[in-house]
C-alpha angles and dihedrals in degrees: 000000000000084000092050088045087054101046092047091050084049100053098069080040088060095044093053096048094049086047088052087046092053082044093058108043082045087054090049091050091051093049102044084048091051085044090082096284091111123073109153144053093241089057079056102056087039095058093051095052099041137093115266096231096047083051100058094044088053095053088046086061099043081056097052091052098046081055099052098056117149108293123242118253107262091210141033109231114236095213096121084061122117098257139327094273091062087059107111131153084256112118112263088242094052097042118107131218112261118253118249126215110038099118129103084225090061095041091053082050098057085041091059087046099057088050091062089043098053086076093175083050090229097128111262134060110243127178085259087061088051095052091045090055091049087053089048101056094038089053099035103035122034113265115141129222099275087045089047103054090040078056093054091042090061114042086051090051084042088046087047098051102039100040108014129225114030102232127131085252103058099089132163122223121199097259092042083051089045091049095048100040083054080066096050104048086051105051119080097222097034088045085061101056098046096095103033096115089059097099101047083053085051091049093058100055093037085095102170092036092239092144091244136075124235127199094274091047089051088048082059097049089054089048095057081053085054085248126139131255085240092059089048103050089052089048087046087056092052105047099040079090082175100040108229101127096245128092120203120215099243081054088054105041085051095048089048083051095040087057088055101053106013114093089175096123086210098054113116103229085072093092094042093110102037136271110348115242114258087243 
C-alpha cells in the first residue's frame, strides 16, 4: 500500500517537472531569438507555433552558421613585389623598395658609361664633353638643324640638373659619377629623365627615317661614342633579343633605360654601350 501511495503522489510531481522542463527550454529559445536571431516577422510566428524543443535546436543552428562564416586570409601574397629577392615576413605596407644599385656588376656599368661620356678621354665628363658629344652626333649622324638644337637644349638642362653650374671647374670623377647615378636610379623623378636624350641619339643614326636601326646604323651609333664597328657589331648580336636585324625606337630608348636600373648580368642591355670595363 505505502509503494502504491507513492507512486500515486509521484506521478503529478513528474508531470510538473516535466511542465517546468518544457518552460524552460521554451524560455532559452525565446531569449536566444530576442537576442538578435530573429529578424522577421515570419521567425516570429514560427516561434509561436513550434515545438520548444525544435526551436531551440533551430536557433542552435542559426547560431552555428552565423559562426562559420568564410575565414579571413592570414597573409597578404606578395606576388605584385619587384621580384622574388625583395619577399621577406615583413608585412607588404612596411616593406621597402629595394635599393638599386648596390652591385659590382652595376658599378662596372656606370664605370663603362663615364668612360663614353669623358669624350676628350681626360678622366673626368665635363660640359665640354656634353656639348662634343651633341656635335658628334649632329655631323656624324643626321640630325638637322631643329633636331640639333632640341639635342643641345637637353643635354645642358640634363648637365644642370644632374651636376649643377656649367663652368670648366665643375668636373666629375668616376666615383663622384658612380655616387650620383646610385641616386638616380633610386629616385622615382630623377629615374624618369635619365634616358630622356636616347631618342635624339637614335634620330641621328636613323639615316633613311624608317623608324628602325640596322647593323650599319648601330655601327654609327657606336662611332658618334668614339667606339669601334667591331664593338658594334658584338653589341648588335646581343640586343637584337629577336633577331631580325632591326631595332625600333621604343626597343632602343628601353634598352638605353634598362642599362641604367637593371643589375641582372644577363640582361641584355648590358652590352648597350659597348663593351663593359674589366673593373
Amino acid at each position: 500500500m505505502s509503494f502504491a501511495l507513492l507512486r500515486s503522489h509521484s506521478r503529478p510531481a513528474l508531470a510538473v517537472i516535466e511542465r517546468q522542463v518544457r518552460a524552460l527550454s521554451s524560455t532559452l529559445a525565446i531569449t536566444d531569438f530576442s537576442a538578435g536571431a530573429v529578424k522577421t516577422v515570419e521567425e516570429k510566428n514560427y516561434l509561436k507555433h513550434c515545438q520548444p524543443a525544435k526551436c531551440f535546436i533551430s536557433t542552435s543552428v542559426r547560431k552555428y552558421s552565423k559562426k562559420t562564416a568564410a575565414p579571413e586570409r592570414a597573409y597578404n601574397s606578395d606576388s605584385d613585389s619587384d621580384s622574388d629577392d625583395e619577399r621577406d615576413s615583413t608585412p607588404r605596407q612596411q616593406r621597402q623598395r629595394k635599393e638599386r644599385g648596390n652591385s659590382e656588376f652595376w658599378r662596372r656599368k656606370m664605370r663603362t658609361l663615364h668612360g663614353v661620356l669623358d669624350v676628350n678621354k681626360d678622366g673626368v665628363i665635363s660640359y665640354d664633353d656634353f656639348m662634343l658629344l651633341t656635335e658628334k652626333f649632329a655631323s656624324l649622324g643626321h640630325l638637322d638643324v631643329k633636331a640639333k638644337n632640341e639635342f643641345r637644349d637637353i643635354m645642358r638642362t640634363t648637365w644642370e640638373q644632374q651636376w649643377g653650374e656649367i663652368t670648366p671647374y665643375n668636373l666629375v670623377t668616376v666615383e663622384q659619377y658612380l655616387t650620383e647615378m646610385h641616386h638616380v636610379v633610386n629616385d622615382k623623378d630623377l629615374k624618369k629623365k635619365v634616358h630622356r636624350f636616347l631618342p635624339y641619339l637614335y634620330k641621328a643614326v636613323d639615316k633613311d627615317r624608317s623608324g628602325s636601326i640596322s647593323l650599319n646604323e648601330f655601327k654609327l651609333f657606336f662611332r658618334c661614342l668614339g667606339l669601334t664597328e667591331e664593338n658594334a657589331a658584338v653589341s648588335f648580336a646581343v640586343i637584337d633579343k629577336n633577331g631580325d636585324g632591326q631595332i625600333t625606337l621604343d626597343e632602343f630608348v628601353k634598352l638605353g633605360k634598362d642599362f641604367f636600373v637593371s643589375e641582372k648580368e644577363t640582361h641584355v642591355s648590358r652590352m648597350f654601350w659597348g663593351p663593359l670595363v674589366d673593373h
